[in-house]
C-alpha positions as CSV (number, residue, x, y, z in Angstrom):
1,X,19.3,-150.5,-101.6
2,X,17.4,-152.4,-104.0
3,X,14.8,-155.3,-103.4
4,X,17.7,-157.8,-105.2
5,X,20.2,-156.6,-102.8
6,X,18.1,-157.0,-99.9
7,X,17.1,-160.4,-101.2
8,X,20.8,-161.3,-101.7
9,X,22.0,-160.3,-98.4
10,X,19.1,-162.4,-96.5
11,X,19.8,-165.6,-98.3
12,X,23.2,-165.6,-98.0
13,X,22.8,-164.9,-94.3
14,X,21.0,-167.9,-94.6
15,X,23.6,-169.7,-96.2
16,X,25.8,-168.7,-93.4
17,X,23.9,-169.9,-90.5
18,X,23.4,-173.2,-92.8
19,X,26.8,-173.7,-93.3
20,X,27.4,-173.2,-89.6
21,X,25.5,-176.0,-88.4
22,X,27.5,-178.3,-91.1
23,X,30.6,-177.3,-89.7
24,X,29.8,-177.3,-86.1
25,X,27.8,-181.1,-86.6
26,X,30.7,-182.7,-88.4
27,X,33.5,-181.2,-86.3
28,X,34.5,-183.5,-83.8
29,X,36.1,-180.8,-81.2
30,X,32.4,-179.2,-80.8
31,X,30.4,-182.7,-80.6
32,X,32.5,-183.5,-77.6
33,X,34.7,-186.7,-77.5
34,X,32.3,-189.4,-76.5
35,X,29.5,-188.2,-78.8
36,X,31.9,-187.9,-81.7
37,X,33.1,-191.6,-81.1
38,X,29.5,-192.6,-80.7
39,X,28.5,-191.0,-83.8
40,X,31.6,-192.2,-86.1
41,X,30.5,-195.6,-85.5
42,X,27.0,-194.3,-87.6
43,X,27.2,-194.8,-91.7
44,X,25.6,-191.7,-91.8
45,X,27.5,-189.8,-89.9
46,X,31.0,-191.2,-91.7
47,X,29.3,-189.9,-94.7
48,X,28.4,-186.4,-93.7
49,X,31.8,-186.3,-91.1
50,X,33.9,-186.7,-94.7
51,X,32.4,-183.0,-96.4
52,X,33.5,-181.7,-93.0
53,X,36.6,-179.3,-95.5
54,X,33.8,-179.0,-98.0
55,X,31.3,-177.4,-95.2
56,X,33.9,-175.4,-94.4
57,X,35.1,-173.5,-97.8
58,X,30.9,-173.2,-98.1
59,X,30.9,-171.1,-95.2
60,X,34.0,-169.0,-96.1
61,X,32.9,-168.2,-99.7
62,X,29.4,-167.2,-98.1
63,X,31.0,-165.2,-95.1
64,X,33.1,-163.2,-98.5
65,X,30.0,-163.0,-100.8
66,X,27.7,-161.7,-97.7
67,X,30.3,-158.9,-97.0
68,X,30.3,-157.5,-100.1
């Protein structure tokens, strides 16, 4: 293994964990109900709750390119 290899596999490890946190903030069955409700009633959150598909083909594609 090269140092670019090694360097590729740690960042997209981080992308992993990043994309993690997206998809476990914005989905509303791991916030818990009353949080969620609370939360939906934020701007911000309706904002980042409407990538929540987005967050999650982020994480796939960086789950594939990290395996390889």
């Amino acid at each position: 293994m090269n140092l670019l290899s090694i360097q590729a596999i740690s960042l997209l490890g981080f992308s992993n964990l990043f994309f993690l946190v997206l998809v476990l903030f914005s989905c509303r069955c791991f916030v818990g109900t009353k949080i969620y409700l609370t939360l939906l009633s934020k701007n911000w959150f309706k904002k980042f709750y409407q990538y929540h598909c987005w967050y999650w083909w982020g994480f796939i594609i960086s789950v594939f390119l990290h395996t390889l």
